[in-house]
C-alpha positions, 0 to 999 in steps of 0.5 A: 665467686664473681663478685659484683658492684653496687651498678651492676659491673662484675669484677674480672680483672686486677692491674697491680702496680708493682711498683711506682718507680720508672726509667722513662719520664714520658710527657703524658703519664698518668702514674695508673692514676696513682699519685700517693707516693709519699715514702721510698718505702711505699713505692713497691709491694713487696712479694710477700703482699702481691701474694696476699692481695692475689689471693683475695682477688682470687677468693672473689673470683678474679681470674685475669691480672695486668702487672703494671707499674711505673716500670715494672722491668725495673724490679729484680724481683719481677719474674719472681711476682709473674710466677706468684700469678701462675703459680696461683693458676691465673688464668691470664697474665698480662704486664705494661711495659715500656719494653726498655728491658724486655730484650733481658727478660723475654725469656724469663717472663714467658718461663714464669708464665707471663702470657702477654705483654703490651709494649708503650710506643708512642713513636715511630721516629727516633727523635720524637720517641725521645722527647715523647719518654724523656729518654735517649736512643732507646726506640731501637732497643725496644724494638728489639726487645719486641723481637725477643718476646716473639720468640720467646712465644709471649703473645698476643704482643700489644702495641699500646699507642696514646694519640697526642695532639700535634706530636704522633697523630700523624704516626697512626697509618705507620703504626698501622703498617709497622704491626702488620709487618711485625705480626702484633697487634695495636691498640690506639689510646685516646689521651685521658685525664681526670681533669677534662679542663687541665692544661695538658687535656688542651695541650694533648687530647686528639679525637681518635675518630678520624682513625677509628673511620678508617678502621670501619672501611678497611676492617674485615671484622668488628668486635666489640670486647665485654671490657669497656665495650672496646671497638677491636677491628680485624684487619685481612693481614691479620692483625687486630686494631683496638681503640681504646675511647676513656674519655666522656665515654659512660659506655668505657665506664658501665662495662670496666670489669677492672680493680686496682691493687696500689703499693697503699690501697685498693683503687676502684677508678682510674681517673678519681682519687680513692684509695682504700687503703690496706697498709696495716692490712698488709704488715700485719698479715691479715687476709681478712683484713686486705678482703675486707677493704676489697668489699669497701672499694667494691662498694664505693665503685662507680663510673667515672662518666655516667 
């Protein structure tokens, strides 16, 4: 049984954060838009509570899961959580990931069941990738780590790309190339935010358009995805190129099919604040009781930009 919200949106999708800890410090973070972290102990779901929240997302019909963090390599624990997904016969699988680990764990996530992957690489350049993560020397070994997912047959692999302003908007025709000639896909993000007037939307945001023109002259095909009517454009080398556009865009908005499970609540919106919170839910067990404030966020959903 799918499940619909108040304007009409069917509700398809569950990204979970599995965790809020990370081991990159990146300057244009979003934390998944949760910032309500209060305690060590609220920073995880445990196994036992990301199986009763995939159960009640699949009562209500929700068949394709985005495993989400933080880091969410970080966890010892993390094929354990994929495998509750497969073993509950979700029919997609997918994790965010900075890939930092991915060269440890390729092999085990495609064993759990882990369909895709998509791999955050702000930057091609080894000293900008640092100051972009707030890391040292890592571009290297994620690249590898790209490598091993490959031949471990995680795929389609995804690059994710947010665009900043000044810093990696001239890096998006080597992207372009660089996905081409390892075979992955890429998808260009428009730096987004919850407050369009904050100092770090002036600092950052770039319109993608001029990228998105080149696209329209050299794709031999043009999609448009039934999440967030997303642009996805097939090149002749075979790669596809998405452009993901959150900002001002009530398009992204009227067809988000997503839902958010948080290590505190059910997140309807990624750029506002509400949280339903189902903690007590949880600890007690209560299936009913995590369902029944999955019908409350699905009530309060609606569209960021109208």
């Amino acid at each position: 049984m799918i499940i619909f919200d108040r304007y009409g949106r069917p509700l398809e999708n569950l990204r979970i954060i599995v965790t809020t800890k990370c081991n990159y410090n990146c300057i244009f973070c979003h934390s998944e838009g949760y910032y309500h972290c209060i305690r060590e102990d609220t920073c995880d779901l445990y196994p036992k509570d990301i199986k009763l929240i995939a159960l009640v997302a699949k009562r209500f019909g929700i068949n394709q899961v985005k495993i989400t963090g933080g880091e969410p390599l970080i966890r010892d624990d993390i094929c354990e959580v994929v495998s509750i997904f497969e073993d509950l016969d979700y029919k997609d699988i997918s994790m965010a990931t900075n890939g930092f680990l991915l060269l440890d764990y390729a092999d085990k996530l495609a064993e759990s069941g882990l369909n895709r992957i998509n791999v955050n690489i702000p930057s091609l350049v080894d000293g900008k990738y640092d100051h972009i993560t707030g890391t040292k020397g890592r571009l290297g070994r994620v690249l590898r780590g790209l490598e091993a997912a490959k031949d471990a047959g995680i795929g389609p692999i995804k690059i994710n790309v947010v665009i900043l302003k000044g810093i990696n908007d001239n890096e998006w025709r080597d992207f372009i190339e660089f996905a081409e000639k390892m075979s992955v896909n890429i998808q260009f993000i428009e730096f987004h935010t919850k407050d369009p007037q904050s100092e770090k939307f002036v600092r950052f945001y770039r319109s993608i358009d001029p990228i998105e023109q080149y696209l329209k002259e050299i794709a031999s095909k043009v999609d448009v995805r039934k999440m967030n009517h997303r642009k996805r454009y097939k090149l002749e080398t075979g790669i596809d190129v998405e452009v993901v556009r959150p900002m001002f865009n009530p398009e992204f908005c009227r067809y988000c099919h997503r839902i958010r499970a948080t290590p505190t609540g059910w997140k309807p919106c990624l750029l506002n604040d509400t949280i339903v919170e189902y903690g007590e839910a949880l600890r007690s067990r209560d299936l009913i009781g995590i369902a029944n404030k999955f019908l409350m966020a699905v009530a309060i959903r609606e569209p960021f930009f109208k």
